[in-house]
C-alpha positions in Angstrom: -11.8 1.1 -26.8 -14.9 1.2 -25.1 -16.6 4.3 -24.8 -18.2 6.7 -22.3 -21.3 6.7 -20.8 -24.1 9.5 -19.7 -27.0 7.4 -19.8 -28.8 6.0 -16.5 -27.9 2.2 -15.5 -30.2 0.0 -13.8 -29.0 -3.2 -12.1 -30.6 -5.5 -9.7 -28.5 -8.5 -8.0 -25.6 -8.5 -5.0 -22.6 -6.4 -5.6 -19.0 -6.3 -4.7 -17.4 -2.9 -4.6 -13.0 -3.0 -4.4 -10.6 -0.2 -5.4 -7.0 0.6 -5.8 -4.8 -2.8 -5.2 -2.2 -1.4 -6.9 -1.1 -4.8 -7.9 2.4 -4.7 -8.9 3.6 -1.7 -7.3 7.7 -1.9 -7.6 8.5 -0.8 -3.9 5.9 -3.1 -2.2 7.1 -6.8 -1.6 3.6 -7.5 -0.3 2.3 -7.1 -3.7 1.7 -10.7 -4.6 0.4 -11.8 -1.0 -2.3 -8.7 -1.8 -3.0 -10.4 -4.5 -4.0 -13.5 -2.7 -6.0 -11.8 -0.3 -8.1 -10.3 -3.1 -8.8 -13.5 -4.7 -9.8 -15.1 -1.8 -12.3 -12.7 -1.2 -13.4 -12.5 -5.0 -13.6 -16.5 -4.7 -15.7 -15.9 -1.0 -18.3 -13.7 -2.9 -18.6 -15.8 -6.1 -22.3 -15.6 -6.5 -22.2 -12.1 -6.5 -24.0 -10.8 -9.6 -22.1 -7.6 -10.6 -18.0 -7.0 -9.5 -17.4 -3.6 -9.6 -13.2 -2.8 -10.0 -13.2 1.2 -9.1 -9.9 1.6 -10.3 -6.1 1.2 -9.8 -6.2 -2.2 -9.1 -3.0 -2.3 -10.6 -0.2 0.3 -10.1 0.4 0.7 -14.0 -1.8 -0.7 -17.3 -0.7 -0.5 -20.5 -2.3 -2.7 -23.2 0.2 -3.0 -27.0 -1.9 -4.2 -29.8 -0.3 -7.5 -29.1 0.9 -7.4 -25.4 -0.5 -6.7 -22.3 1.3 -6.7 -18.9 2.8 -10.5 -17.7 1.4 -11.6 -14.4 -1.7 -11.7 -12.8 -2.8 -15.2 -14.4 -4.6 -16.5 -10.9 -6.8 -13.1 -11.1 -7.0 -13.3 -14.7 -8.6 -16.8 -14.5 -10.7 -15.7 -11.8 -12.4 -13.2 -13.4 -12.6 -15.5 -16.5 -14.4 -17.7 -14.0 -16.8 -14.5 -12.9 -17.7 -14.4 -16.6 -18.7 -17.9 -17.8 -21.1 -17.6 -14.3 -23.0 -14.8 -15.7 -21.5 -12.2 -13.0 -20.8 -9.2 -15.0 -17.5 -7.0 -14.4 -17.5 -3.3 -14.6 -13.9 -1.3 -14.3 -13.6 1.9 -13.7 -10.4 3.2 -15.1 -8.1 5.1 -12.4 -5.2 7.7 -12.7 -2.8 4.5 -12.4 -4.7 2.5 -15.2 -6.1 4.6 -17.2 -5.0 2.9 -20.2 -7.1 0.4 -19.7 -8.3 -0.6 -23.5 -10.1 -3.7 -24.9 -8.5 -6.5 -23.1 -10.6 -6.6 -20.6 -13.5 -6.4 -22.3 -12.6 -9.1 -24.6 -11.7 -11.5 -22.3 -13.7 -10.8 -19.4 -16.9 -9.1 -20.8 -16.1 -6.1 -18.5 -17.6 -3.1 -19.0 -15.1 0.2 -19.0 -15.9 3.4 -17.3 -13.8 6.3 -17.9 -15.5 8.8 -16.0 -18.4 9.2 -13.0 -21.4 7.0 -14.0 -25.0 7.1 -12.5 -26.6 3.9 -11.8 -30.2 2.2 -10.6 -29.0 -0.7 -8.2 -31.8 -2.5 -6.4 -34.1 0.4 -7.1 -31.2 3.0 -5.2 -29.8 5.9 -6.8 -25.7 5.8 -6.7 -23.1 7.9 -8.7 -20.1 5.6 -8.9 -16.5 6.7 -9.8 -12.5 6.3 -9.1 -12.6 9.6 -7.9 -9.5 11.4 -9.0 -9.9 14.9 -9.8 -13.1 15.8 -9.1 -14.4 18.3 -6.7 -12.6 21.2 -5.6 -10.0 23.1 -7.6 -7.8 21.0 -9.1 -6.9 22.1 -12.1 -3.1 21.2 -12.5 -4.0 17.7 -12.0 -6.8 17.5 -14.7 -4.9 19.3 -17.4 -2.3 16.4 -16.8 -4.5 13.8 -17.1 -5.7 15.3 -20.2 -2.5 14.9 -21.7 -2.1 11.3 -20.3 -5.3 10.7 -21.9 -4.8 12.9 -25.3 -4.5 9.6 -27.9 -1.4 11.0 -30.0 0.3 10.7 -26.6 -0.7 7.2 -25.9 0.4 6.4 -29.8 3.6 8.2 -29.0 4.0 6.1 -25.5 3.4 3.0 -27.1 6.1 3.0 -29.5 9.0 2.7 -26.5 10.0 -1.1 -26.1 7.8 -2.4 -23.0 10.6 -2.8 -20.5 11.7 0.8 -21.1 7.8 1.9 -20.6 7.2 -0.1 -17.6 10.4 1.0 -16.1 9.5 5.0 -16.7 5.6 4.1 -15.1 7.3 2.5 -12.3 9.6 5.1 -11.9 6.8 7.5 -11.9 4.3 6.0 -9.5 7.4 5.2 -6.6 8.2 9.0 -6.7 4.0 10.3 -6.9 3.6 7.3 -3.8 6.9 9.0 -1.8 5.5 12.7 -2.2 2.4 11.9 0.0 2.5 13.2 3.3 1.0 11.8 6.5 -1.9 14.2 6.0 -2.7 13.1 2.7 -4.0 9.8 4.9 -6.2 11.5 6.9 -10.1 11.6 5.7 -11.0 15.5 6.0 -14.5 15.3 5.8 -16.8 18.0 4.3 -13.0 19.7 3.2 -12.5 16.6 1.2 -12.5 17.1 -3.0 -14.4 13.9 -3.0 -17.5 15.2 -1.0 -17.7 18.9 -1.8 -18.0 17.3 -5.5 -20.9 14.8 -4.1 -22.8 17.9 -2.1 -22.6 19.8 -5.8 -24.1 17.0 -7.5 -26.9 16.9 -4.4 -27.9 20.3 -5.5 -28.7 19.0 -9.0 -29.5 15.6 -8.9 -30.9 13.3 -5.5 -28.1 10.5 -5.4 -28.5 7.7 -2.5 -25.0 6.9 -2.3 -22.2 7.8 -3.9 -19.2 5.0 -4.1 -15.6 6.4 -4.7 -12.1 5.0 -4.7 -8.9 6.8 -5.1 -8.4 8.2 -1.5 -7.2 4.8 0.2 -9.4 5.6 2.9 -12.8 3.5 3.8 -15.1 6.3 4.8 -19.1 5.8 5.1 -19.9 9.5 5.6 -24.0 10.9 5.5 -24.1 13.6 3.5 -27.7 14.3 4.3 -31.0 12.4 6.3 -31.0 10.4 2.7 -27.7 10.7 1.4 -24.9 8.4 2.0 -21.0 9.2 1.2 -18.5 5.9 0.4 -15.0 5.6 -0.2 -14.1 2.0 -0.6 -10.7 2.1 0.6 -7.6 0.2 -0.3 -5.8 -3.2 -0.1 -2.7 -1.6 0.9 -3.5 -2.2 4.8 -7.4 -1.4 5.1 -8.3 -4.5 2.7 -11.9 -2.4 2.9 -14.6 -3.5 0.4 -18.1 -1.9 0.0 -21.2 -4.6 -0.5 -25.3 -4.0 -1.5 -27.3 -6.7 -1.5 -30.9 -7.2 -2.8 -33.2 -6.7 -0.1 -30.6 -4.5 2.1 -31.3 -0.9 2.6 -27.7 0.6 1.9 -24.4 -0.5 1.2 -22.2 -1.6 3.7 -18.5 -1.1 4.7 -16.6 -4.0 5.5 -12.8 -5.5 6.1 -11.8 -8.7 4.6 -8.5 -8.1 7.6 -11.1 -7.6 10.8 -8.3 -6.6 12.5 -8.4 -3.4 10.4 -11.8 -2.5 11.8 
């Protein structure tokens, strides 16, 4: 399993930013056409030089020894594709697959990121993360991811027959989808978990951008004269994306749907 980072990462080269899919979500019958959408856009930027997947691009992970979740061959191929061109793949592991483990590694080179990660890109500064639980008090929800996270656990989960596994996850991530409220899809600004965490980190350490995922919601918000806020949206009905290309300034928000704009 690939392990966490602290140190600084420098990158040069174009990137491609794209969070929470949620490929395979039970309730949604749009699932596969999503799908489509998000390989045509991977194939439309494929001389990108670094993909980065901020988490829960699919609604449940969970890699056996010898099994991983069926489906998915058309993105599976693409990213092998992404691989053998030299674009290199880094996933940041969400609170819908956080059990991401070596398969993508293996077969796509990816790197995994597990946690908030600070990177050089084109000479910028960005922190780079899913998102969930930081900022603000949320202390419930971290002590349950702990527990997700705690390895016994995962042992202990791994030992139910897939189907019945799948079918618990599935069962899970309908009811956590249906408890949201119309509120929850609202962007609240400076009362938002997201950027009360980023304006901490601003009184530590200088950050250019910070890129998030999580919320669902694309939001370029400035933080300061030379600070610059980013959630990358969803692919739920925003189909938002974040791209930084060498030579450009700052990232930039965009919609693969322009009608979403």
């Amino acid at each position: 399993m690939a392990e966490e980072r602290d140190e600084h990462i420098e990158l040069y080269g174009d990137c491609l930013f794209v969070s929470d899919a949620h490929l395979g979500a039970p309730e949604d019958r749009d699932s596969e056409l999503r799908e489509c959408l998000l390989l045509q856009l991977l194939s439309e930027n494929g001389k990108i030089d670094h993909l980065f997947l901020l988490g829960d691009i699919f609604d449940f992970w969970f890699e056996y020894r010898d099994v991983v979740p069926r489906g998915y061959f058309r993105l599976f191929s693409l990213l092998h594709g992404m691989k053998s061109r030299g674009i290199r793949i880094h996933y940041f592991a969400g609170n819908h697959d956080m059990w991401v483990r070596d398969y993508f590694k293996e077969s796509f080179g990816a790197e995994i990121y597990r946690k908030e990660q600070k990177f050089t890109i084109n000479g910028r500064s960005f922190l780079i993360a899913h998102g969930d639980g930081l900022g603000g008090r949320q202390g419930k929800y971290n002590f349950i991811k702990k527990i997700f996270n705690f390895k016994p656990n995962q042992v202990l989960y791994s030992a139910l027959h897939p189907r019945i596994a799948f079918a618990i996850a599935r069962f899970f991530s309908f009811k956590s989808r249906n408890s949201h409220s119309e509120a929850d899809m609202e962007f609240r600004y400076e009362s938002e978990h997201q950027v009360q965490y980023a304006r901490d980190m601003l009184e530590r350490e200088h950050f250019d951008f910070f890129i998030f995922g999580h919320r669902h919601i694309p939001v370029r918000h400035v933080l300061t004269d030379d600070s610059v806020f980013f959630n990358a949206g969803d692919w739920f009905g925003t189909y938002s994306y974040i791209t930084f290309k060498r030579g450009e300034l700052s990232p930039k928000l965009e919609f693969f749907n322009q009608k979403q704009q």
